[in-house]
N, C-alpha and C positions, 0 to 999 in steps of 0.2 A: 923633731919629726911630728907630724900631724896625726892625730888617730886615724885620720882615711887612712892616711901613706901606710900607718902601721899593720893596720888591718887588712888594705891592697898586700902588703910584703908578708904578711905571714900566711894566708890564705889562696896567695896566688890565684889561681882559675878554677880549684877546688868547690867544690859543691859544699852547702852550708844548709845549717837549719836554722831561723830566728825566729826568738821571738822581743815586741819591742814595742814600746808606748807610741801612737800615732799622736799628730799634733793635736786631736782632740780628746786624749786622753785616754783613750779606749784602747786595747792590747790587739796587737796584728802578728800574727804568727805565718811564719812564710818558709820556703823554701827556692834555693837558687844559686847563683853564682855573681859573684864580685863581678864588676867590669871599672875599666878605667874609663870615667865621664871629663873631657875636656872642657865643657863649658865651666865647671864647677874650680871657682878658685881659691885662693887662699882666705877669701874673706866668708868660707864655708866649710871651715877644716873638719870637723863631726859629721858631714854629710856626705853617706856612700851611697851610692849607685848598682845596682843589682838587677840581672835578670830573675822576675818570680814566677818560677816555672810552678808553684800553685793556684797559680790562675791561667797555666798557658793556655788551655783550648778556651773557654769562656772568650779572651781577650781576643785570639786568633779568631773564633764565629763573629767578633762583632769588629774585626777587620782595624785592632789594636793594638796597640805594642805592650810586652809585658814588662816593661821596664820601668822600675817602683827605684823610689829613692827614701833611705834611712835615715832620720835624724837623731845621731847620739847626741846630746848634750845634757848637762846636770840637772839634777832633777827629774829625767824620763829612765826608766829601766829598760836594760836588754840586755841577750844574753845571744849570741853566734857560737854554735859551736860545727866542727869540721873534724870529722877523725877525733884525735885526740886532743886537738887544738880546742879551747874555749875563751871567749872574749866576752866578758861580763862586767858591768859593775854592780851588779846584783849581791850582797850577801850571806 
């Protein structure tokens, strides 16, 4: 199982808070929800799809979607945590 898949399965449609290295290295801290992205295949298994409701109105005034995409893989830090749930390789 792929860490999306795993991440998708435990998380469900639950509400999340991240925080997580962007591809330029800089920390992006967010808030939002899992969604299942169809175009994304197995040849991008580290890579989740999210709606980021902390940028919803900004992106709604400039007539945008707020759907940000995650990239875990080694070497970048992050940490999702949901209720009790937490998914980190931080430690």
């Amino acid at each position: 199982m792929t860490l999306r898949n795993q991440i998708i399965e435990q998380l469900g449609g639950r509400l999340f808070t991240a925080t997580f290295t962007k591809a330029d290295g800089s920390i992006r801290k967010a808030y939002g929800q899992i969604v299942q992205d169809d175009r994304l295949t197995d040849d991008h298994p580290n890579v989740i799809t999210f709606i980021d409701y902390s940028i919803a109105k900004e992106m709604h005034d400039a007539g945008k979607a707020n759907v940000r995409r995650m990239k875990l893989e080694a070497g970048t830090m992050y940490t999702i945590k949901s209720g009790k749930t937490i998914i980190s390789n931080a430690s």
